[in-house]
C-alpha positions as CSV (number, residue, x, y, z in Angstrom):
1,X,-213.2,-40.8,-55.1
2,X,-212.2,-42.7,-58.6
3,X,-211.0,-38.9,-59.8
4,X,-209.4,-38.1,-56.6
5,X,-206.7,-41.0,-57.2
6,X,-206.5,-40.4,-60.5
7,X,-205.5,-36.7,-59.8
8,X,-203.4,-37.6,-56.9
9,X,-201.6,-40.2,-59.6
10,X,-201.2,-37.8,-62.5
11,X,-199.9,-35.1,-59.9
12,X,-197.1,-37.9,-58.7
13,X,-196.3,-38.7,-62.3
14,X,-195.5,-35.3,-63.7
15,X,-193.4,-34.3,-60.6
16,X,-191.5,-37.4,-61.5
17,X,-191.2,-36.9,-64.9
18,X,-190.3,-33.2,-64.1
19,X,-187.2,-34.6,-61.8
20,X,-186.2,-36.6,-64.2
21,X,-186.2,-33.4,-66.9
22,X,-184.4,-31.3,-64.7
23,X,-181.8,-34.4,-63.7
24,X,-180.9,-35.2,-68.0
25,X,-180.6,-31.9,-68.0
26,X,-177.9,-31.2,-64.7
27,X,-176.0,-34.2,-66.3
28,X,-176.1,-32.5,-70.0
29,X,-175.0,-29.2,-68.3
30,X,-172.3,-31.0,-66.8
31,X,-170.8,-33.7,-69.6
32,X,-170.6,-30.0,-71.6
33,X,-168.4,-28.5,-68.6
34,X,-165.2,-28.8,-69.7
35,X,-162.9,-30.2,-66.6
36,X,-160.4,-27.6,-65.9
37,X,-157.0,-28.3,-66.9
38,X,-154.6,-29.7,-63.8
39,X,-150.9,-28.5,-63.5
40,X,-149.0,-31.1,-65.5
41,X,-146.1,-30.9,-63.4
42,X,-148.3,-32.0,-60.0
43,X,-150.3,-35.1,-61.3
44,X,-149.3,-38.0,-59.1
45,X,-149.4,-40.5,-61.4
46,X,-146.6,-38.7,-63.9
47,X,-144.7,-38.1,-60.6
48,X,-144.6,-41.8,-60.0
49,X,-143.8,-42.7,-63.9
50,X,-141.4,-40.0,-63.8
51,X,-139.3,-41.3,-61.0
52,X,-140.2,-44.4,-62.5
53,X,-138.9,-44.0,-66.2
54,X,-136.5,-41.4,-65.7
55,X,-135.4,-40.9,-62.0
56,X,-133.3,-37.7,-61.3
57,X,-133.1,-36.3,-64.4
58,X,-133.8,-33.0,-65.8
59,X,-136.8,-33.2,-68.2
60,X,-136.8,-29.5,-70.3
61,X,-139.7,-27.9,-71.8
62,X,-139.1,-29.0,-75.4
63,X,-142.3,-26.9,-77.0
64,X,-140.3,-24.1,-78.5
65,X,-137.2,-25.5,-80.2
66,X,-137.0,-28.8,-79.7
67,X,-141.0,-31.0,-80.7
68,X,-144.5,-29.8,-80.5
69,X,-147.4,-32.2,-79.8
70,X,-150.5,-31.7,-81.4
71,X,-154.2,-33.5,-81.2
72,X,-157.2,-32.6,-82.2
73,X,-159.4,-30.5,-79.2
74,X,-162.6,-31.6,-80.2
75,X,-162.6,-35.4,-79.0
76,X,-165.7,-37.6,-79.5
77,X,-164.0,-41.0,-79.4
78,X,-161.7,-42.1,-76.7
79,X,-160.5,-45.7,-78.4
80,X,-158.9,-43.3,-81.6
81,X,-157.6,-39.9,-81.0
82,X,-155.4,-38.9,-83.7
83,X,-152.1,-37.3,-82.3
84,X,-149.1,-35.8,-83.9
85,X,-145.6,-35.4,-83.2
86,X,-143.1,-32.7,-85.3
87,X,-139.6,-32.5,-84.0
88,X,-138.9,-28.9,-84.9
89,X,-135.0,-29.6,-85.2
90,X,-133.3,-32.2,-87.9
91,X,-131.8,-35.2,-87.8
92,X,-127.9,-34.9,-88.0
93,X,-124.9,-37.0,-86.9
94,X,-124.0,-34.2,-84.1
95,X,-127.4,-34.3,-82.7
96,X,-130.2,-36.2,-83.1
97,X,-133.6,-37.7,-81.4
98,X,-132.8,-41.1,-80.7
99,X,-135.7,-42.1,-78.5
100,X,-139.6,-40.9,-78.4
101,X,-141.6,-42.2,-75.5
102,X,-145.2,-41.8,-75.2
103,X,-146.7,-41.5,-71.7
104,X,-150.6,-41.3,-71.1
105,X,-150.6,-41.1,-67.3
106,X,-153.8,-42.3,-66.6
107,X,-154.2,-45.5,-69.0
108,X,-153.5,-48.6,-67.6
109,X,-150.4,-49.2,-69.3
110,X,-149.2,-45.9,-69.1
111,X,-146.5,-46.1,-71.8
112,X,-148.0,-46.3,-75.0
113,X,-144.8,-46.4,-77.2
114,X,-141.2,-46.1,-77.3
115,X,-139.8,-45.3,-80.7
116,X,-136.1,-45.7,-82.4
117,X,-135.3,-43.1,-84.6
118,X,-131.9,-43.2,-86.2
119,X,-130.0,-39.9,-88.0
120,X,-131.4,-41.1,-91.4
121,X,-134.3,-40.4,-91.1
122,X,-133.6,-36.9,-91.5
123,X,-136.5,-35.5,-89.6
124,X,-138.1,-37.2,-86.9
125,X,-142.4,-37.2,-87.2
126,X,-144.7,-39.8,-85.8
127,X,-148.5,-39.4,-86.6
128,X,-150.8,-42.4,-84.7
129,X,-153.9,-42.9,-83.2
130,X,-154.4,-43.8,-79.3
131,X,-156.7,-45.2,-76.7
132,X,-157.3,-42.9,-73.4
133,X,-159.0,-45.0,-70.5
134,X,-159.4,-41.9,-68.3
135,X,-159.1,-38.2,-68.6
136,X,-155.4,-37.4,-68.8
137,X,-151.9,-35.6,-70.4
138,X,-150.1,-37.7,-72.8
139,X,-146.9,-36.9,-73.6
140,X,-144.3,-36.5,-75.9
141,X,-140.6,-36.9,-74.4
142,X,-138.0,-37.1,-76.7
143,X,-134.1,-38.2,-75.7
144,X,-131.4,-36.9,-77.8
145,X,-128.2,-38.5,-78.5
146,X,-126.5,-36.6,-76.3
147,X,-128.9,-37.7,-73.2
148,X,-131.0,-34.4,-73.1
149,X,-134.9,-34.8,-72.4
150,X,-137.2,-32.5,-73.6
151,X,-141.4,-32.5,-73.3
152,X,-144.2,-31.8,-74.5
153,X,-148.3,-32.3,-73.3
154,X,-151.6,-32.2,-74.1
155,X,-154.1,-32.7,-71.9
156,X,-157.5,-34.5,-72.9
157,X,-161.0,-34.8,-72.0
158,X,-162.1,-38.1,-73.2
159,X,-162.6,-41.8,-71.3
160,X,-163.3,-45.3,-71.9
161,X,-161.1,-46.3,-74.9
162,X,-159.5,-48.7,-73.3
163,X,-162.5,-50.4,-72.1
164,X,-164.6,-50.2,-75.5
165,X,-165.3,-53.1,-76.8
166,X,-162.5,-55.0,-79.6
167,X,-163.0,-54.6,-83.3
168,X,-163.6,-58.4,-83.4
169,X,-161.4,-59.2,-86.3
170,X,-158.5,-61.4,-84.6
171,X,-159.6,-64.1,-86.8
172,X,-159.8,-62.1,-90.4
173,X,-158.3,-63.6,-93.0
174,X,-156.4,-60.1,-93.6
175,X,-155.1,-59.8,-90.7
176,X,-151.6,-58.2,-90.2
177,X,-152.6,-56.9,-94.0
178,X,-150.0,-53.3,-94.4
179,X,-151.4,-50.3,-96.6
180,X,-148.5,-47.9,-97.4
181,X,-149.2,-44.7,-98.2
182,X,-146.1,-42.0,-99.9
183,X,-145.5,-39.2,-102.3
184,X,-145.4,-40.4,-106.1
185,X,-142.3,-38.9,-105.9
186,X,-139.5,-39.7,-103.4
187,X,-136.8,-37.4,-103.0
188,X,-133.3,-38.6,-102.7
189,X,-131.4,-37.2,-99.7
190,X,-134.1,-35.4,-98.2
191,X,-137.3,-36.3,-95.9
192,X,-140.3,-38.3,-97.1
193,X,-142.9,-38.6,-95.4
194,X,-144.4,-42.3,-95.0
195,X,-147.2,-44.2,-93.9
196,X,-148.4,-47.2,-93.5
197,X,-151.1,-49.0,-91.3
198,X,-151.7,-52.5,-89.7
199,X,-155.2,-54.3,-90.4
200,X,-155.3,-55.5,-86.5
201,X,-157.6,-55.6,-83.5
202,X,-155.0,-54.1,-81.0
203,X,-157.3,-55.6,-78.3
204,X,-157.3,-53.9,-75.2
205,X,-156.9,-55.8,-71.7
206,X,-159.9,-54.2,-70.4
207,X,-162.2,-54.3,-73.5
208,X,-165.6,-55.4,-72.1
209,X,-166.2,-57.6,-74.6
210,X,-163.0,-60.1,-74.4
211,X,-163.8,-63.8,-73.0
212,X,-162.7,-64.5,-69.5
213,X,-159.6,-66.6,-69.7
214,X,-158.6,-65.0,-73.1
215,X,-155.2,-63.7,-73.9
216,X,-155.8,-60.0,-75.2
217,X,-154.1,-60.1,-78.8
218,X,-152.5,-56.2,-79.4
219,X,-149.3,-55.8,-81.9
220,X,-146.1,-55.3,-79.1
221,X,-143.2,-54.5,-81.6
222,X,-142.4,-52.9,-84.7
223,X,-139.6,-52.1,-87.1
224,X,-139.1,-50.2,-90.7
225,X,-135.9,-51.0,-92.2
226,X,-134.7,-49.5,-95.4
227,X,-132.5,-51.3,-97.4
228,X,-131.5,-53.5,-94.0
229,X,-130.7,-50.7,-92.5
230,X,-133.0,-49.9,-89.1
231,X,-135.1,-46.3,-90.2
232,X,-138.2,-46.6,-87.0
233,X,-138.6,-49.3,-84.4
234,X,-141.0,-48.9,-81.4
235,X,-142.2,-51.0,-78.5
236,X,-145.9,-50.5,-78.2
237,X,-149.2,-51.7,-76.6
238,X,-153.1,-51.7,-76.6
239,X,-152.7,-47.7,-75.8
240,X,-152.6,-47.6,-79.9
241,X,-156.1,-48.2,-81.5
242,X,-157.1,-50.8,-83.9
243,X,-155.5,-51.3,-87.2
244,X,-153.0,-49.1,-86.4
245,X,-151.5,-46.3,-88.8
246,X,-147.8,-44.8,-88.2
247,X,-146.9,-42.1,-90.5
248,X,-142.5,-41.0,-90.0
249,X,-140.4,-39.3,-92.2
250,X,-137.5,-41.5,-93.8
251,X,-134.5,-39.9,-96.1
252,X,-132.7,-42.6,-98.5
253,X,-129.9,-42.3,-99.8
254,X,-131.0,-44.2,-103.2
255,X,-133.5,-46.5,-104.0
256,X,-134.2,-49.7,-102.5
257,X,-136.8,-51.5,-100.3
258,X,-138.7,-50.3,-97.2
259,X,-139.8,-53.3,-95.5
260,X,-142.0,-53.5,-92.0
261,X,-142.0,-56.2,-89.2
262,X,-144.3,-56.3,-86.9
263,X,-145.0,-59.0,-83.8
264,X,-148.0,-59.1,-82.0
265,X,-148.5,-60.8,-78.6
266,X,-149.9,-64.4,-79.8
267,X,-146.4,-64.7,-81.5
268,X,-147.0,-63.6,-85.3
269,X,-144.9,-61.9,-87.2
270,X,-146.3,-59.5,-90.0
271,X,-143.9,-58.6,-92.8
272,X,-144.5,-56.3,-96.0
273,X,-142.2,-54.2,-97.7
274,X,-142.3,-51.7,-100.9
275,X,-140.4,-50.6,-103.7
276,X,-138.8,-47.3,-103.1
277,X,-137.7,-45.6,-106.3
278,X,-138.0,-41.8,-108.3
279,X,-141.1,-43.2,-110.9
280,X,-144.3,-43.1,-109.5
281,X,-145.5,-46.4,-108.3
């Protein structure tokens, strides 16, 4: 009888364990199954922001003459995906990209930035690293001087960024430390390309980690001036990662200082700025 049970038992356990194979295994089979793309055009929530940001207006397809937006395909971390933005037309009095908005439809805040750009800096780029909560488009909409809007999108297959938990450095003694990055030799008159980066937590809202009652700490403003003279600002939010990095062009004239200003939502202001000269630094 003892062997009977025992036998019954073993039988129970290996069709359980066998479910339990075949169930990892649907769920592998599935997280690999790439979600097929939606028509950009027909997602409600862009419909809403649309309306929302924009109203009536015509918005052109920008992707052949106007910016392209890249990213990288192969996504494995939703709280930093590297994105790009080339405008593929210079900066000039006539015409120019005045304003760069970045929409991720499905994040909670669904703007993640608004940028300045002014004629000066010759050629308008914008390199950064974002937080996607959900699977959605972001994109690129630039407004030229002359009021035109032109887009670009990417759509992405990661979620959860926003939710992660925080970097849990809002008290490091570095904080609002800048890193610049630049050729060794700047050009005069024509477009360098600059970067710099934030030490910062960016805290999400929704990160699962944050305290109840606790005022989420992310940078909200930033400015590059050259020579007192406005180069880059942007309004921006917990859609950018931690510590974040923005890489632009800029085009002076002669040398002088590039400084950075930067506010974060608990009221500090982070300054830095850097010689800009023809010897290397």
């Amino acid at each position: 009888m003892g062997r009977l049970v025992e036998k019954i038992i073993m039988n129970f356990v290996k069709r359980i364990l066998t479910f339990i194979g075949a169930s990892l295994l649907f769920c592998q089979l599935a997280l690999a199954t790439p979600f097929p793309e939606p028509d950009h055009s027909s997602i409600p929530e862009w419909i809403m922001i649309k309306q929302l940001m924009f109203g009536e207006r015509e918005i052109r397809d920008g992707s052949d003459d106007i910016l392209a937006l890249y990213l990288n395909t192969k996504l494995d971390d939703s709280s930093t995906v590297p994105i790009m933005v080339n405008a593929l037309m210079d900066q000039t009095e006539d015409k120019y990209i005045k304003t760069l908005y970045l929409v991720i439809d499905r994040n909670p805040i669904p703007t993640a930035g608004v940028f300045k750009f002014k004629p000066e800096a010759g050629r308008v780029k914008l390199e950064t690293r974002l937080r996607f909560e959900k699977f959605s488009f972001i994109r690129a909409i630039v407004e030229t001087n002359t009021g035109d809007l032109y887009m670009d999108q990417r759509w992405v297959q990661v979620a959860g960024g926003c939710s992660a938990p925080s970097g849990k450095n809002a008290n490091d003694p570095s904080l609002g430390k800048m890193r610049f990055r630049m050729d060794d030799q700047i050009r005069l008159n024509e477009p360098n390309l600059v970067q710099f980066q934030i030490k910062h937590p960016n805290e999400s809202t929704l990160a699962s980690d944050l305290e109840p009652g606790y005022a989420a700490r992310f940078i909200d403003k930033v400015a590059v001036e050259f020579n007192g003279k406005s180069i880059m600002s942007g309004d921006i939010n917990f859609s950018l990662s931690d510590n974040p990095i923005f890489k632009f062009y800029f085009s002076p004239q002669a040398e002088g200082v590039l400084s950075v200003r930067a506010e974060d939502t608990h009221d500090t202001i982070f300054t830095d700025s850097v010689e800009i000269g023809t010897d290397k630094r």
